[in-house]
py3Dmol code that shows the C-alpha trace and the ligand (Angstrom):
import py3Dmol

protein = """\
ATOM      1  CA  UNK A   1     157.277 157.133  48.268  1.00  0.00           C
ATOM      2  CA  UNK A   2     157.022 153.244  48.039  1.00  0.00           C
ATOM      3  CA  UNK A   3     156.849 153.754  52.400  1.00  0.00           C
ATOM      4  CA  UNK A   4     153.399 155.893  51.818  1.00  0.00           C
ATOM      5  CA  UNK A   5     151.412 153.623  50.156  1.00  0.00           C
ATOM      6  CA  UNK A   6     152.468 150.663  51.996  1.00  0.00           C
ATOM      7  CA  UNK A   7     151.141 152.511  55.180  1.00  0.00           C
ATOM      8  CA  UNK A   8     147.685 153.189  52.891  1.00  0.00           C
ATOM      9  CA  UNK A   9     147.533 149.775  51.655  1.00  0.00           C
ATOM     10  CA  UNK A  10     147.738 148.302  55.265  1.00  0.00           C
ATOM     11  CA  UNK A  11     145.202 150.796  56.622  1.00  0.00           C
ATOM     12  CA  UNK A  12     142.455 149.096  54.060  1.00  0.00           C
ATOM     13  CA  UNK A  13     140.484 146.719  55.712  1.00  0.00           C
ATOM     14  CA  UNK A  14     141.429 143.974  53.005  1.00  0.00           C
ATOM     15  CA  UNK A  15     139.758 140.692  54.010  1.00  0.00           C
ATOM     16  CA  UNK A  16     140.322 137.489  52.483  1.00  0.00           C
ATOM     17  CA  UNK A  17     137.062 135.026  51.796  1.00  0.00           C
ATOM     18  CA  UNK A  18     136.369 131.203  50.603  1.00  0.00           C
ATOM     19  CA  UNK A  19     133.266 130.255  48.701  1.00  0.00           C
ATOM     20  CA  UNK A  20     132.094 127.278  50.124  1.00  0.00           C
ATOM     21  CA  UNK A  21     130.424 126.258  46.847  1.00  0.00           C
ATOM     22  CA  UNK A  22     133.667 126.349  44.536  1.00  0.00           C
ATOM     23  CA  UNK A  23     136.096 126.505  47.270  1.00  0.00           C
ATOM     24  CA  UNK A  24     137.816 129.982  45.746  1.00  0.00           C
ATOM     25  CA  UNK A  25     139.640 132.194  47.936  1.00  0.00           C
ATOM     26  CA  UNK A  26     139.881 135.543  47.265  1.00  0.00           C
ATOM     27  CA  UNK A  27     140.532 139.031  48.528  1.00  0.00           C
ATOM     28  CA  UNK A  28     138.007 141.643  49.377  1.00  0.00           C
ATOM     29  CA  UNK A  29     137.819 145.337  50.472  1.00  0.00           C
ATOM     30  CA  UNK A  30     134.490 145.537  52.548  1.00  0.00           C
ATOM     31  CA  UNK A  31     132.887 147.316  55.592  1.00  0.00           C
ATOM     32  CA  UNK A  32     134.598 146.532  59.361  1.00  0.00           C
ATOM     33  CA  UNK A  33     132.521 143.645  60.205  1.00  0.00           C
ATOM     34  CA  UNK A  34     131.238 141.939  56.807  1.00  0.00           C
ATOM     35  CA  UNK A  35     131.250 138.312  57.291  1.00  0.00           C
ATOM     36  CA  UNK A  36     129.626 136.817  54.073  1.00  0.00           C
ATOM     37  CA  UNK A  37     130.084 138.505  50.354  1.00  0.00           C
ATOM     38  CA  UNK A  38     129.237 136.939  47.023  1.00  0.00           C
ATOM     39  CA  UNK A  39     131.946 134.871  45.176  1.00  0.00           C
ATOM     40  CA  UNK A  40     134.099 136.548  42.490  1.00  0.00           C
ATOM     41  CA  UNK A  41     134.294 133.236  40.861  1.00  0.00           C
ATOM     42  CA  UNK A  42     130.786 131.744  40.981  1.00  0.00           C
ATOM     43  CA  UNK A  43     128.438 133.991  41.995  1.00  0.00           C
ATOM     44  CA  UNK A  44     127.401 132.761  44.870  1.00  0.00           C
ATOM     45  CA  UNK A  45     126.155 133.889  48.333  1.00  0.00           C
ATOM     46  CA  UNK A  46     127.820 133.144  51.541  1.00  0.00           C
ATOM     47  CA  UNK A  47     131.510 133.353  50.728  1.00  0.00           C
ATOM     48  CA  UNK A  48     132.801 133.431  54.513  1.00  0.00           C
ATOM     49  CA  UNK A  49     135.745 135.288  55.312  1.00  0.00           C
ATOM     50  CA  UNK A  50     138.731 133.431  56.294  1.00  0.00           C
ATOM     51  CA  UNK A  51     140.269 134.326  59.184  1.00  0.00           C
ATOM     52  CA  UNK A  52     143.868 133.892  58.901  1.00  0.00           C
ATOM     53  CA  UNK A  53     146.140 132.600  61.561  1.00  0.00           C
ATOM     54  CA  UNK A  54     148.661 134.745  62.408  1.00  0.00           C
ATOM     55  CA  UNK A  55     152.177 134.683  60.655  1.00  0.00           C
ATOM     56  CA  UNK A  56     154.620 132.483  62.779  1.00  0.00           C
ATOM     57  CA  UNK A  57     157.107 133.971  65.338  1.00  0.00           C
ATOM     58  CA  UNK A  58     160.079 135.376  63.523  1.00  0.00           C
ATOM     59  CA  UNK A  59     162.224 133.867  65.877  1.00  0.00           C
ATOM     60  CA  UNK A  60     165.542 134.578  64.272  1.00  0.00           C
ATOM     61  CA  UNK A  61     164.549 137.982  63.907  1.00  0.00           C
ATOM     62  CA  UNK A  62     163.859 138.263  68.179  1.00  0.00           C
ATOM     63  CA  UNK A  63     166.718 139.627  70.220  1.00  0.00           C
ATOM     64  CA  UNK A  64     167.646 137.810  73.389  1.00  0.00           C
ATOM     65  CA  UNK A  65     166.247 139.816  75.674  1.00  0.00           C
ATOM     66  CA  UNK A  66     162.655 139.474  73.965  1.00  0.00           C
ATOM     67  CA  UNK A  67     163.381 135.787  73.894  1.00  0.00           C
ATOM     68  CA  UNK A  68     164.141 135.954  77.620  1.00  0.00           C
ATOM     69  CA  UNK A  69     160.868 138.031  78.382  1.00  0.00           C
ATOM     70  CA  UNK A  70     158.458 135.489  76.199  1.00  0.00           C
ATOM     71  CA  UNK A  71     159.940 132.563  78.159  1.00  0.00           C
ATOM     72  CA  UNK A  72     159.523 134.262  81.521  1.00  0.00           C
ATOM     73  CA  UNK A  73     155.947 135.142  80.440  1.00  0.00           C
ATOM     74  CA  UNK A  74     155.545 131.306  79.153  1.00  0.00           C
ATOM     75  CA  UNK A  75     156.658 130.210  82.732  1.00  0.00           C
ATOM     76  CA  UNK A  76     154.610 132.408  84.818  1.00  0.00           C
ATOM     77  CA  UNK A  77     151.778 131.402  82.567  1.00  0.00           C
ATOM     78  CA  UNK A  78     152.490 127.736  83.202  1.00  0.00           C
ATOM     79  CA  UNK A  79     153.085 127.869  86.692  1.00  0.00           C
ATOM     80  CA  UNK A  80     149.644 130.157  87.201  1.00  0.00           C
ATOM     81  CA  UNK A  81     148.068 127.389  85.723  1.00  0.00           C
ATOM     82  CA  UNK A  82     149.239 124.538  87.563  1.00  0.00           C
ATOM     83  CA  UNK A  83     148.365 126.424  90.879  1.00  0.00           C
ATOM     84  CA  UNK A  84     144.523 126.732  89.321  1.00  0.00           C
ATOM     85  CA  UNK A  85     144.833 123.128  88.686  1.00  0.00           C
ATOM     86  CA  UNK A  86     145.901 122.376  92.225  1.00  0.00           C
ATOM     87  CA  UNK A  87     143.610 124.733  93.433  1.00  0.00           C
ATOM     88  CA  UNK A  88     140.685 123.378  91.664  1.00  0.00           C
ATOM     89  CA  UNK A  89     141.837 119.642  92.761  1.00  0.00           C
ATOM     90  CA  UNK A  90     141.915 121.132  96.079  1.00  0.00           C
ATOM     91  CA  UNK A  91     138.126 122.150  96.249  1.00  0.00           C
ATOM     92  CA  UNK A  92     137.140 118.999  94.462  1.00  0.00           C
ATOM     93  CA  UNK A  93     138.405 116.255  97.146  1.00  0.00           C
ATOM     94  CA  UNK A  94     137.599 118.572 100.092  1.00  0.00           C
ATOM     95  CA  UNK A  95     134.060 118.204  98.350  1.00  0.00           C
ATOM     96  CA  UNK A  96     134.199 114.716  98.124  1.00  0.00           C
ATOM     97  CA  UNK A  97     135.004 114.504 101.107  1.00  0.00           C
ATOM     98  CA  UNK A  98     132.789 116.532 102.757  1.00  0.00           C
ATOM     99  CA  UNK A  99     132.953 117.723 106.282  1.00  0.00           C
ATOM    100  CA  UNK A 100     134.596 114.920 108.899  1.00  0.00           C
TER     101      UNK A 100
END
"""
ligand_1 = """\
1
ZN
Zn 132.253 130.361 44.406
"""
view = py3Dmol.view(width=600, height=400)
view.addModel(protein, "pdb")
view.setStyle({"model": 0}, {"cartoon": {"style": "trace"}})
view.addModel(ligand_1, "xyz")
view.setStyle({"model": 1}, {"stick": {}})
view.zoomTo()
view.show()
């Protein structure tokens, strides 16, 4: 049953917050949306919640082909934005320019 109440336990809107007064972190169940809750440890108001950055790639874990895909997404990515860049260079001299 251990399966079940993983599934419940991630479907809790469990937010983590820092008290910027005594710096403690600390977990939370609250309402979709809460930004600010008092501080377990202090007391006080305005304990923001901390917006974690998300867990690094598992790269070992990614098959070849997802590999392959992610680069190929990285390199369309890359080249779409050096053809905005050129683009934008583009418009900028024929500005300076102006009309001849
Ligand atoms: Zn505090």
């Amino acid at each position: 049953m251990g399966g079940l109440r993983h599934g419940y336990h991630r479907a809790v809107p469990l937010y983590e917050f820092e008290c910027g007064r005594c710096g403690a972190r600390f977990e939370d169940l609250v309402r979709v949306g809460t930004e600010t809750v008092e501080c377990r440890e202090c007391g006080a108001e305005g304990a923001r919640r901390v917006y974690s950055p998300p867990a690094p790639e598992p790269r070992l874990v990614k098959t070849g082909g997802a590999l392959r895909q992610q680069e190929a997404r990285n390199a369309k990515l890359h080249s779409r934005t050096k053809q905005d860049f050129k683009a934008a260079r583009r418009r900028a001299e024929a500005r300076r320019k102006g009309p001849s």
